[in-house]
C-alpha positions, 0 to 999 in steps of 0.5 A: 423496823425499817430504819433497823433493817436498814441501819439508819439512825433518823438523829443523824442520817437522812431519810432515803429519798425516792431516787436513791432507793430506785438506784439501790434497786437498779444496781440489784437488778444490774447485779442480779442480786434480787433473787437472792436477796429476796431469799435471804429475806424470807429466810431471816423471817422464816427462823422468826415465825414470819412469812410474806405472801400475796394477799387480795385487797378488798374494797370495802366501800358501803353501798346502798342495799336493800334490807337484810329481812327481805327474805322468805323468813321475814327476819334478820340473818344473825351472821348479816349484821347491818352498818350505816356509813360513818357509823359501826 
Protein backbone atom coordinates (compact mmCIF):
# COMPACT_ATOMS: atom_id res chain seq x y z
CA UNK A 1 0.00 0.00 0.00
CA UNK A 2 2.98 2.06 0.92
CA UNK A 3 4.74 1.45 -2.46
CA UNK A 4 1.18 2.56 -3.92
CA UNK A 5 0.87 5.76 -2.20
CA UNK A 6 4.23 6.37 -2.94
CA UNK A 7 4.69 5.47 -6.66
CA UNK A 8 7.40 2.99 -6.29
CA UNK A 9 7.23 0.13 -8.50
CA UNK A 10 9.83 -2.49 -6.53
CA UNK A 11 10.69 -4.01 -10.47
CA UNK A 12 12.28 -1.26 -11.39
CA UNK A 13 13.06 1.57 -8.61
CA UNK A 14 14.81 0.85 -5.33
CA UNK A 15 13.53 1.11 -1.98
CA UNK A 16 14.23 4.58 -0.21
CA UNK A 17 16.92 4.41 2.00
CA UNK A 18 16.70 6.08 5.53
CA UNK A 19 18.34 9.18 4.26
CA UNK A 20 16.67 9.96 1.71
CA UNK A 21 13.19 9.66 3.65
CA UNK A 22 14.90 11.94 6.51
CA UNK A 23 15.54 14.57 3.51
CA UNK A 24 11.81 14.37 1.94
CA UNK A 25 10.96 15.15 5.70
CA UNK A 26 13.38 18.28 6.21
CA UNK A 27 12.48 19.64 2.94
CA UNK A 28 8.60 19.50 4.36
CA UNK A 29 9.59 20.79 7.47
CA UNK A 30 11.80 23.58 5.76
CA UNK A 31 8.72 24.29 3.62
CA UNK A 32 6.16 24.21 6.07
CA UNK A 33 4.28 21.77 4.47
CA UNK A 34 3.83 19.10 7.15
CA UNK A 35 0.54 20.49 8.51
CA UNK A 36 -1.07 20.43 5.27
CA UNK A 37 0.25 17.25 4.14
CA UNK A 38 -0.83 15.69 7.22
CA UNK A 39 -4.62 17.11 6.18
CA UNK A 40 -4.57 16.17 2.91
CA UNK A 41 -3.64 12.70 4.58
CA UNK A 42 -6.61 12.43 6.86
CA UNK A 43 -8.80 13.65 4.54
CA UNK A 44 -8.06 10.97 1.44
CA UNK A 45 -8.94 8.52 4.50
CA UNK A 46 -11.90 10.00 5.96
CA UNK A 47 -13.66 9.70 2.38
CA UNK A 48 -12.67 5.95 2.51
CA UNK A 49 -14.03 5.19 6.38
CA UNK A 50 -10.68 5.32 7.85
CA UNK A 51 -9.00 7.32 10.55
CA UNK A 52 -5.72 7.37 12.35
CA UNK A 53 -5.61 8.22 15.99
CA UNK A 54 -3.23 7.73 18.94
CA UNK A 55 -3.32 4.46 20.57
CA UNK A 56 -1.66 3.06 23.93
CA UNK A 57 0.74 0.15 23.64
CA UNK A 58 0.60 -2.51 26.03
CA UNK A 59 2.97 -4.76 27.51
CA UNK A 60 1.82 -8.02 27.59
CA UNK A 61 4.63 -9.91 29.18
CA UNK A 62 2.93 -12.91 31.34
CA UNK A 63 3.95 -12.76 34.93
CA UNK A 64 3.98 -15.42 37.54
CA UNK A 65 0.60 -14.80 39.52
CA UNK A 66 -1.09 -16.37 42.12
CA UNK A 67 -4.23 -18.74 41.33
CA UNK A 68 -7.54 -17.12 40.06
CA UNK A 69 -9.36 -19.27 42.98
CA UNK A 70 -7.72 -17.49 45.60
CA UNK A 71 -10.81 -15.77 46.30
CA UNK A 72 -13.70 -15.71 48.88
CA UNK A 73 -15.71 -18.01 46.27
CA UNK A 74 -13.21 -20.58 46.15
CA UNK A 75 -13.61 -20.68 42.48
CA UNK A 76 -12.59 -19.70 39.07
CA UNK A 77 -14.09 -16.12 37.67
CA UNK A 78 -15.32 -17.27 34.09
CA UNK A 79 -14.29 -13.71 32.61
CA UNK A 80 -10.32 -14.76 34.16
CA UNK A 81 -9.35 -17.29 31.96
CA UNK A 82 -5.74 -18.65 32.87
CA UNK A 83 -2.44 -18.99 30.32
CA UNK A 84 0.69 -20.66 30.59
CA UNK A 85 3.86 -18.88 28.70
CA UNK A 86 4.34 -20.45 25.09
CA UNK A 87 0.88 -21.87 25.57
CA UNK A 88 -2.90 -20.38 24.91
Amino acid sequence: MVRRFAGIDLRYEPVPDETTILNFRHLLECHELCSQLLKEVNDYLATRGLRVSTGTIVDATIIHAPSSTKNEAKARDPEMPQTRKGKQ
